[in-house]
KOLLO-621271 format. One record per residue: residue number from 0; residue in one letter; z, x, y of N, C-alpha, C, CB in turn. Coordinates in nm, 4 decimals, m for minus. Atoms other than C-alpha are relative to their C-alpha. Glycine has a CB too. Example, Ala and Ser with C-alpha at 12.3 -4.5 7.8 and 13.67 -1.06 7.14 Angstrom:
// residues 2
0; A; 0.0000; 0.0890; m0.1190; 0.7800; 1.2300; m0.4500; 0.0000; 0.0900; 0.1200; 0.1246; m0.0992; 0.0027
1; S; m0.0060; m0.0820; m0.1190; 0.7140; 1.3670; m0.1060; 0.0730; m0.0770; 0.1090; m0.1415; 0.0414; 0.0462
END
This chain:
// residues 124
0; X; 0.0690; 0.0714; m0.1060; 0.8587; m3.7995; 2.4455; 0.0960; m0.0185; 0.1169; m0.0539; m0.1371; m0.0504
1; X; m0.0297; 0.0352; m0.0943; 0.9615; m3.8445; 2.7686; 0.0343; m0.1415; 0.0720; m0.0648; 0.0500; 0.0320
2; X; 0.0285; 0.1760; m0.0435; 1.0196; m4.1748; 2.8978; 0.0562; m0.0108; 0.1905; 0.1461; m0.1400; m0.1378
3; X; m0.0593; 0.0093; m0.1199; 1.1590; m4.0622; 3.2764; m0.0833; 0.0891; 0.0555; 0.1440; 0.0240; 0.0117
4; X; 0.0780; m0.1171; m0.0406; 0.9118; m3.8216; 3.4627; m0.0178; 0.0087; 0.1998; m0.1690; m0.0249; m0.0932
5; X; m0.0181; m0.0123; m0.1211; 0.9143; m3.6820; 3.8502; m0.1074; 0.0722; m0.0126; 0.1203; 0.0424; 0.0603
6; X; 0.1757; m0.0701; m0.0478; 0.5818; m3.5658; 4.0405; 0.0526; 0.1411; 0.0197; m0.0969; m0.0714; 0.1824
7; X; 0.0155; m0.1411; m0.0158; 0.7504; m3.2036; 4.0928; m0.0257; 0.0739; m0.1091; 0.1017; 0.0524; 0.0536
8; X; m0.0147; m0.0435; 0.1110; 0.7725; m3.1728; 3.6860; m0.1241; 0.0023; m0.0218; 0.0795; m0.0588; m0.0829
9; X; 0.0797; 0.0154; 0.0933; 0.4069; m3.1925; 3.6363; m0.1176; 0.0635; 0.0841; m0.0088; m0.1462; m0.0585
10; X; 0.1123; m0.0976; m0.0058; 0.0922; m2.9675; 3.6783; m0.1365; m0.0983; 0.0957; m0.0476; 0.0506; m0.1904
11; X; 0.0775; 0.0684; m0.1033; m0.0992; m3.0649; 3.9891; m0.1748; 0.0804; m0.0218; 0.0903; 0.0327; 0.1765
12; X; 0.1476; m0.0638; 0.0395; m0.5071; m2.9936; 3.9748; m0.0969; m0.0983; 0.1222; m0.0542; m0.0381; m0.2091
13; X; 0.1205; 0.0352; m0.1194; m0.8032; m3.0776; 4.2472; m0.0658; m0.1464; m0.0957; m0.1544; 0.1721; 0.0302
14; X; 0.0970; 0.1089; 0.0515; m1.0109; m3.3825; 4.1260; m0.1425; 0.0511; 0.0902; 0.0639; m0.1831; 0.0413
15; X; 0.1564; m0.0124; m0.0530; m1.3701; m3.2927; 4.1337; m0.0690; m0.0958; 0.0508; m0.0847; 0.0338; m0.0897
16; X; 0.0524; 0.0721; m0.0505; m1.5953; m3.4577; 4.3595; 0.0911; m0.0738; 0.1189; m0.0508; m0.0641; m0.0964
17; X; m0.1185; 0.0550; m0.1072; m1.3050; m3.5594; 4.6105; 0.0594; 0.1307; 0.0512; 0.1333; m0.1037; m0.0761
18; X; m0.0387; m0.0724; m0.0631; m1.2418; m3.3874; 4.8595; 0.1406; 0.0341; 0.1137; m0.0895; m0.0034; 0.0259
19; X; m0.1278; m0.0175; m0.0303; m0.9113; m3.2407; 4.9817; 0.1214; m0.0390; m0.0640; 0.0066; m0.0380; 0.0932
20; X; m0.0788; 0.0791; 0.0912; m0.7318; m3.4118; 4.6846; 0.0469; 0.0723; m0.0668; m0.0499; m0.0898; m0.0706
21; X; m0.0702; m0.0064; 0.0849; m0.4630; m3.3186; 4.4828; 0.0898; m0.0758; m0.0672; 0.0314; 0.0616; 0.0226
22; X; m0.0512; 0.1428; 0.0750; m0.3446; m3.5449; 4.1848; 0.0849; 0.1019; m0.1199; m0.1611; m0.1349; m0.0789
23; X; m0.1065; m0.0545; 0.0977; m0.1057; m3.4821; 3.8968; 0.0056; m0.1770; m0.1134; 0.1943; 0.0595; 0.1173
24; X; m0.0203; 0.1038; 0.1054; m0.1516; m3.6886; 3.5836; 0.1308; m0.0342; m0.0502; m0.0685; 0.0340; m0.1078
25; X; m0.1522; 0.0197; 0.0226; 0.1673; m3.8739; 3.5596; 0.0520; m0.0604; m0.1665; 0.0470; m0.1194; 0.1248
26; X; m0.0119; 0.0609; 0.1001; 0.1228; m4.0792; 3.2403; m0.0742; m0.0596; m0.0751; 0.0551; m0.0508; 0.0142
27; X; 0.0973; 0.0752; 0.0823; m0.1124; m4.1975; 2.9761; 0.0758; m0.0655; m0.0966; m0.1072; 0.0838; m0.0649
28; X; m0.0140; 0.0835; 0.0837; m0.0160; m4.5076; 2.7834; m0.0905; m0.0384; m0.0896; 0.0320; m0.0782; 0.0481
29; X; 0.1333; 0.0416; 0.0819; m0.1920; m4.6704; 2.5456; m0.1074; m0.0962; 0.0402; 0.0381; m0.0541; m0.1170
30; X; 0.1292; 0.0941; m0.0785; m0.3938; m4.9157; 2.7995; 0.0146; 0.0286; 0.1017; m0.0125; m0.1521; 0.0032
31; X; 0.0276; m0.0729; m0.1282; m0.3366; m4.7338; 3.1071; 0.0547; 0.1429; 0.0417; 0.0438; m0.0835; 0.0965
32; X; m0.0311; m0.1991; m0.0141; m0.3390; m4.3977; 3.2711; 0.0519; m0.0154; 0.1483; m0.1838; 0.1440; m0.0093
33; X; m0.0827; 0.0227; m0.1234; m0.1022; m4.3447; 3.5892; m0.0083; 0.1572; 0.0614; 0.1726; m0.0624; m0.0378
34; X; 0.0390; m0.1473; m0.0848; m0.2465; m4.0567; 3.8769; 0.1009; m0.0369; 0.0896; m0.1718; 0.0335; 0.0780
35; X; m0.1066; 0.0049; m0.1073; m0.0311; m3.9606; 4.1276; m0.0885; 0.1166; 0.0938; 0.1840; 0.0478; m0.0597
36; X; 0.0536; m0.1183; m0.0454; m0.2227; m3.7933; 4.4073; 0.0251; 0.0444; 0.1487; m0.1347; m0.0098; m0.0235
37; X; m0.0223; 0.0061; m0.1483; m0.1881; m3.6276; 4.7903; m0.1336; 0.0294; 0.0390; 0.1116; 0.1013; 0.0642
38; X; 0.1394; m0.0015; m0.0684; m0.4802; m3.6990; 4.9921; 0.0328; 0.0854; 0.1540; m0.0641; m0.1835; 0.0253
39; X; m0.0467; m0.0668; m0.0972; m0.4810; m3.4301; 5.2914; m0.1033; m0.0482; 0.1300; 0.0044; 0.1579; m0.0421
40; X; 0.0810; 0.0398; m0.0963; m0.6039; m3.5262; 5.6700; m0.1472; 0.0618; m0.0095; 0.0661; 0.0310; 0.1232
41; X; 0.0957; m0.0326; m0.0040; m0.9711; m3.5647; 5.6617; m0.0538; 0.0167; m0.1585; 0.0052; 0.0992; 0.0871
42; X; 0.0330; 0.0521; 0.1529; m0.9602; m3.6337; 5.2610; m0.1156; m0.0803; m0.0187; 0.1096; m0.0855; m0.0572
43; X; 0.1094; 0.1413; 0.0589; m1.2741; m3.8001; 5.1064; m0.0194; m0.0016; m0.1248; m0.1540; m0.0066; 0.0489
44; X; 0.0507; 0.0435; 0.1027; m1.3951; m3.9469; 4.8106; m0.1650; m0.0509; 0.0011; 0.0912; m0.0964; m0.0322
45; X; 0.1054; 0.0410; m0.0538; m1.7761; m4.0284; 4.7904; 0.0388; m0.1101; m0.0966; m0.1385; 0.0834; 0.0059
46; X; 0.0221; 0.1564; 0.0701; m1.9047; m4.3968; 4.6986; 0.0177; 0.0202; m0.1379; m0.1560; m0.0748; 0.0213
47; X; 0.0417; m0.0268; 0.1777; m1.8545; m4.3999; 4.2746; 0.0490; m0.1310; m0.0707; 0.0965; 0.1539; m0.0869
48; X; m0.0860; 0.1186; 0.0708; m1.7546; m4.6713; 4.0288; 0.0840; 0.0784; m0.1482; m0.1313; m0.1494; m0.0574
49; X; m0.0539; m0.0291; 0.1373; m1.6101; m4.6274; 3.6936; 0.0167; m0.1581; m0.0880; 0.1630; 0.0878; 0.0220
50; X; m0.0092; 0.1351; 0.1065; m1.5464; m4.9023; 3.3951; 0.1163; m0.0488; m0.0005; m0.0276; 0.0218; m0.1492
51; X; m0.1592; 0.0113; 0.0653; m1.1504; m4.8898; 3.4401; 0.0097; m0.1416; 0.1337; 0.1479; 0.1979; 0.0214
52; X; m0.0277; 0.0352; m0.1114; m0.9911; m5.1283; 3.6494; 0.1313; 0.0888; 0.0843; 0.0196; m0.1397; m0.0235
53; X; m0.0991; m0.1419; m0.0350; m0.7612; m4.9159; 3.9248; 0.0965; m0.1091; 0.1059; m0.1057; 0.1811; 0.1056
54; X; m0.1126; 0.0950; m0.0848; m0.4443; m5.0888; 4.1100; 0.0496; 0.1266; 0.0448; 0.1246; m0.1175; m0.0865
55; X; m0.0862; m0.1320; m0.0417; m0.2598; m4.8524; 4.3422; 0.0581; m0.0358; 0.1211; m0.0843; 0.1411; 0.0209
56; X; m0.0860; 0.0396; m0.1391; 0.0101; m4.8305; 4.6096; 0.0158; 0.1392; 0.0511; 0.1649; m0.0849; m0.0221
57; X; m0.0303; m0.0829; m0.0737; 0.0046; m4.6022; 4.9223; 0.1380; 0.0098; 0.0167; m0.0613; m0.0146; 0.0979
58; X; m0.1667; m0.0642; 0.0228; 0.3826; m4.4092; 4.9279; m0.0130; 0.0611; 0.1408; 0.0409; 0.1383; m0.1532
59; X; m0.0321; m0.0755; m0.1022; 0.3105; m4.2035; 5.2387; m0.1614; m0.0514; 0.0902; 0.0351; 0.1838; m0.0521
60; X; 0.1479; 0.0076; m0.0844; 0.0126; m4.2070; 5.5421; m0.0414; m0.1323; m0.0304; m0.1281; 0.1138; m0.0479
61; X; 0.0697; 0.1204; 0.0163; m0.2507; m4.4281; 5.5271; m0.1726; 0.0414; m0.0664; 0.0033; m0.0802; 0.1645
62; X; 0.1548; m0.0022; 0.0535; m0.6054; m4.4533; 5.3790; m0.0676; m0.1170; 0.0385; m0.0155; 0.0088; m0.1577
63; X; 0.1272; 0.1451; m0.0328; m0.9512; m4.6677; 5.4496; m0.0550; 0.0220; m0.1354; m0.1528; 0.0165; 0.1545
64; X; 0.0603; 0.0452; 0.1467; m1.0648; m4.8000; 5.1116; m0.1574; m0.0476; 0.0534; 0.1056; m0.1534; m0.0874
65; X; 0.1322; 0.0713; m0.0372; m1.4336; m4.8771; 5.1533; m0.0297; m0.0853; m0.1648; m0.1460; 0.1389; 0.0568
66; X; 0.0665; 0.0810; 0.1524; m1.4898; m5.1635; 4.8501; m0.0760; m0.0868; m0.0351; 0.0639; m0.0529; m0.0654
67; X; 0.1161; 0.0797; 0.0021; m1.8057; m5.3279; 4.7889; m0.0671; m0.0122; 0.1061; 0.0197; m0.1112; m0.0357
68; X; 0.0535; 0.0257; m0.1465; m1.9192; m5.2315; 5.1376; 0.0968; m0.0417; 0.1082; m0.1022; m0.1085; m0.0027
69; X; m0.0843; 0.0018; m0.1299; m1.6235; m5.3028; 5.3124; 0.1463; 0.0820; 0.0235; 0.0312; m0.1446; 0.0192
70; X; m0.1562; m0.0783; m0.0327; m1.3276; m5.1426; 5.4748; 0.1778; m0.0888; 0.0185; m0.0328; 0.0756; 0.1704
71; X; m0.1132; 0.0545; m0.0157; m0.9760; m5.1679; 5.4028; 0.0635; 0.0913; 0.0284; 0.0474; m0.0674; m0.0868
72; X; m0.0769; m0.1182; 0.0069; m0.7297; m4.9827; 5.5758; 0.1709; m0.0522; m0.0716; 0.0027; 0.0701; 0.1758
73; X; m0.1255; 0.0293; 0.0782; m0.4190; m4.9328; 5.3167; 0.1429; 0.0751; 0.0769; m0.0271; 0.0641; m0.1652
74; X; m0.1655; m0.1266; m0.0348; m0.0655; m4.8023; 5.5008; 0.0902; m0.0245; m0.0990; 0.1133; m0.0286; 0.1636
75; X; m0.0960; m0.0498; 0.1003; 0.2157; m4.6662; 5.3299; 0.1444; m0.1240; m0.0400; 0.0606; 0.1575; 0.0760
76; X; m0.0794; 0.1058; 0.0647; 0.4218; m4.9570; 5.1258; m0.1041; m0.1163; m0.0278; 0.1280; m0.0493; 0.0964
77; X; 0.1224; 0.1475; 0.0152; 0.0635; m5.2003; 5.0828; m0.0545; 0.0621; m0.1388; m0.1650; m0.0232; 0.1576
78; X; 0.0459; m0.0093; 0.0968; m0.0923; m5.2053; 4.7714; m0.1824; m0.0505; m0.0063; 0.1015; m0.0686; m0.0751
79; X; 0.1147; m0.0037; m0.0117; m0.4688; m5.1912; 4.6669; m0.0360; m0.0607; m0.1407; m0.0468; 0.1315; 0.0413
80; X; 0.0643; 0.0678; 0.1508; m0.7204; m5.3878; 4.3332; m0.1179; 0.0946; 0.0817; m0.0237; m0.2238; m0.0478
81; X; 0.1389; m0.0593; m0.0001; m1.0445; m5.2055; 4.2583; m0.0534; m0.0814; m0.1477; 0.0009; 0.1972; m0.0044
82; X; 0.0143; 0.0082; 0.0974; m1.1935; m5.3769; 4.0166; m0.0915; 0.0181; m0.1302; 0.0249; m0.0555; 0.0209
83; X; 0.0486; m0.1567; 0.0293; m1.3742; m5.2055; 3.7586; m0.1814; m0.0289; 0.0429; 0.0363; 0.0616; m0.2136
84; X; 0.0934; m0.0180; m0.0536; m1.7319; m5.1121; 3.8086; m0.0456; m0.0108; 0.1730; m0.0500; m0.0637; m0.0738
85; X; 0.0344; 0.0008; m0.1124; m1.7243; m5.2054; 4.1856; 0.0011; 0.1277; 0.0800; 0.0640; m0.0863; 0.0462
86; X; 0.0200; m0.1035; m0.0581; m1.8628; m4.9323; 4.3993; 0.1388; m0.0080; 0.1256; m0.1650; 0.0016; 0.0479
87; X; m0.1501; m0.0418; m0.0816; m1.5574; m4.7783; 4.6136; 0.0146; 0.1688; 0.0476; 0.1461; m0.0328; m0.1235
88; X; m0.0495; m0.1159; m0.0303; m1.4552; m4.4810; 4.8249; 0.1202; 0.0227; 0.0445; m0.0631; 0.0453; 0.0678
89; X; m0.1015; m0.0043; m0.0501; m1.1875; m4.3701; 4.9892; 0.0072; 0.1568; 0.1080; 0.0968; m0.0206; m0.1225
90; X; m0.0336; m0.1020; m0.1110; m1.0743; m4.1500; 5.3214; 0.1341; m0.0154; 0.0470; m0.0913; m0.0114; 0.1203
91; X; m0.1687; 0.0445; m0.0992; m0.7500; m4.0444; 5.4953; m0.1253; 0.0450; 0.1491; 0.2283; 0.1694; m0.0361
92; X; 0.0115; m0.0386; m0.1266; m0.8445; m4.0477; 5.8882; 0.0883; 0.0003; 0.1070; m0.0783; m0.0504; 0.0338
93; X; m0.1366; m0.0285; m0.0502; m0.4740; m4.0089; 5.9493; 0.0376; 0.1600; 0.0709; 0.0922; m0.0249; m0.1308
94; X; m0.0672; m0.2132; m0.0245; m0.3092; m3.6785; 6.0730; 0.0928; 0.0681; m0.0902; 0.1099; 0.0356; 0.1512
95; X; m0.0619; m0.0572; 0.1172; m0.0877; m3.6232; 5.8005; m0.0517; m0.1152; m0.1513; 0.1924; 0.0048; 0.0395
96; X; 0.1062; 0.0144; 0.1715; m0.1601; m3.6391; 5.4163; 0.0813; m0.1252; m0.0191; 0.0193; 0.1526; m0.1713
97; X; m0.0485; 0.1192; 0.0982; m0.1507; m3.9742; 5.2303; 0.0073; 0.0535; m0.1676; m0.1235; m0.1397; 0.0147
98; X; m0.0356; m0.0018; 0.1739; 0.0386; m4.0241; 4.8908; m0.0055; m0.1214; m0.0638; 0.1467; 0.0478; m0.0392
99; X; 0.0390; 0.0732; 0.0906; m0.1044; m4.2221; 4.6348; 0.0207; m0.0127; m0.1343; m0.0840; 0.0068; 0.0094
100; X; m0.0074; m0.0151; 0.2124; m0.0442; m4.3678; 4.2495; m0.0404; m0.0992; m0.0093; 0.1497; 0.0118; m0.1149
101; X; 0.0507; 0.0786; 0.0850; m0.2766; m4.5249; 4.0569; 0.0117; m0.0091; m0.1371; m0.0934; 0.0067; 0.0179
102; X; m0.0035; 0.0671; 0.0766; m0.3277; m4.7228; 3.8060; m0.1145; m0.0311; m0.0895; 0.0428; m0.0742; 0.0502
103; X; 0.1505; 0.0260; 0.0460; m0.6478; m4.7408; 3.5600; 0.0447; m0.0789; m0.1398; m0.1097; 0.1625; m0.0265
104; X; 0.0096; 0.0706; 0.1161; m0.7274; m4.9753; 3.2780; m0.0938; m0.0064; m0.0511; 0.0286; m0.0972; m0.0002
105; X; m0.0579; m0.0191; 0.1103; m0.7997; m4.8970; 3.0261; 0.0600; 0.1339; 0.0483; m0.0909; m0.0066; m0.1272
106; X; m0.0262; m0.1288; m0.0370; m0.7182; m4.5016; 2.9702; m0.1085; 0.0248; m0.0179; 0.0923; 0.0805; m0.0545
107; X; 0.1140; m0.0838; m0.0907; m0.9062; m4.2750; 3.1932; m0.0067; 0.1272; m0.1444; 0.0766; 0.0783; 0.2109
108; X; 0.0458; m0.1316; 0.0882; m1.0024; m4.0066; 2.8897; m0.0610; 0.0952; 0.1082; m0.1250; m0.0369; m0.1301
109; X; 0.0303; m0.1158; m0.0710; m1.1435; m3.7882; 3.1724; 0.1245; 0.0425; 0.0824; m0.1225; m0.0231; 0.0872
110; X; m0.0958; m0.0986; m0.0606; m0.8517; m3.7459; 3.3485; 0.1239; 0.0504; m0.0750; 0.0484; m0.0569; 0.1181
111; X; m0.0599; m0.0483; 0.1354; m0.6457; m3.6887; 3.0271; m0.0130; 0.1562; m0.0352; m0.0722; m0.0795; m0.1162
112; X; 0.0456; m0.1060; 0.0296; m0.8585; m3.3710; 2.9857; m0.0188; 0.0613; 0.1546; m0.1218; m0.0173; m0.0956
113; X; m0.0199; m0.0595; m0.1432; m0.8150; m3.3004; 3.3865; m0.1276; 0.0318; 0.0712; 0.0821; 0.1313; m0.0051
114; X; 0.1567; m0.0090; m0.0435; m1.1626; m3.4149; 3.4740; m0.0268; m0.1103; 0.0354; m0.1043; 0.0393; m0.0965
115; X; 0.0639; 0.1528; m0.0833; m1.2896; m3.7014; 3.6882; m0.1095; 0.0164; 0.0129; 0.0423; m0.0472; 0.1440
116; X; 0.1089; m0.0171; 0.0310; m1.5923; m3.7942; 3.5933; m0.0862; m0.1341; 0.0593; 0.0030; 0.0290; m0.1433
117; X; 0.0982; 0.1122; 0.0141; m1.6849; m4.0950; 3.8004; m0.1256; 0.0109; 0.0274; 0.0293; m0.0958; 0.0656
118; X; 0.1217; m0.0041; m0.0024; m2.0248; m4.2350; 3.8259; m0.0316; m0.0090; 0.1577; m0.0559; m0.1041; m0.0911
119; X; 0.0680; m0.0181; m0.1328; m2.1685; m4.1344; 4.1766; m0.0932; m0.0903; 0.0719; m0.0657; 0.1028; m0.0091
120; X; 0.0848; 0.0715; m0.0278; m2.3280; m4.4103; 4.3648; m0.1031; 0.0379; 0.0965; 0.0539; m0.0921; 0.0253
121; X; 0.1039; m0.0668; m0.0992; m2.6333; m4.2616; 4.5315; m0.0777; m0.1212; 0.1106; m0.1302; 0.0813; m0.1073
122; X; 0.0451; 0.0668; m0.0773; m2.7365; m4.3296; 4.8537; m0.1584; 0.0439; 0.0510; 0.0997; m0.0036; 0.0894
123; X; 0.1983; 0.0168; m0.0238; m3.0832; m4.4568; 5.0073; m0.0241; 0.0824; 0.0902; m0.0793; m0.1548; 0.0624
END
């Protein structure tokens, strides 16, 4: 086992349903799973929830969190709560790419198997 790990050592992959995203599963514990991802200018995520709860801190750029209907914009050294089931998106409308690592609770089993599977909140 590993117990020291760097984002160049580890196998980067698209997250479906998000667009312009590239993440790299950094770590699954036994009650949480730790993404590490680069969001590129003009990055989106549509509205979705999931059951986990997700904590995360912007490293580079900036992002607008939309959560429960409202906007937060996150810059690089601020930290973010999602908490679980609340509907949430996310955009960079920066000029260069934001870097992101989250945090989910419990473990994400879809992104374990390199699949994001949240639930899509459809609009009216």
């Amino acid at each position: 086992m590993d117990y020291i790990l760097h984002p160049d050592q580890v196998e980067k992959w698209p997250l479906e349903k998000h667009v312009g995203v590239v993440s790299k599963l950094m770590v699954d514990g036994q009650n949480m799973t730790v993404l590490w991802s680069t969001w590129e200018p003009g990055a989106i995520a549509p509205e979705h929830t999931h059951p986990h709860e997700q904590i995360g801190v912007c490293f580079e750029g900036e992002m607008v969190f939309t959560i429960d209907g409202v906007e937060y914009p996150v810059h690089a050294g601020e930290f973010y709560r999602i908490p679980s089931n609340v509907p949430h998106a996310e955009r960079n409308d920066g000029q260069k790419p934001a870097v992101l690592t989250d945090f989910f609770s419990p473990v994400r089993s879809d992104l374990l198997q390199h699949h994001f599977d949240p639930k899509l909140v459809a609009k009216e």
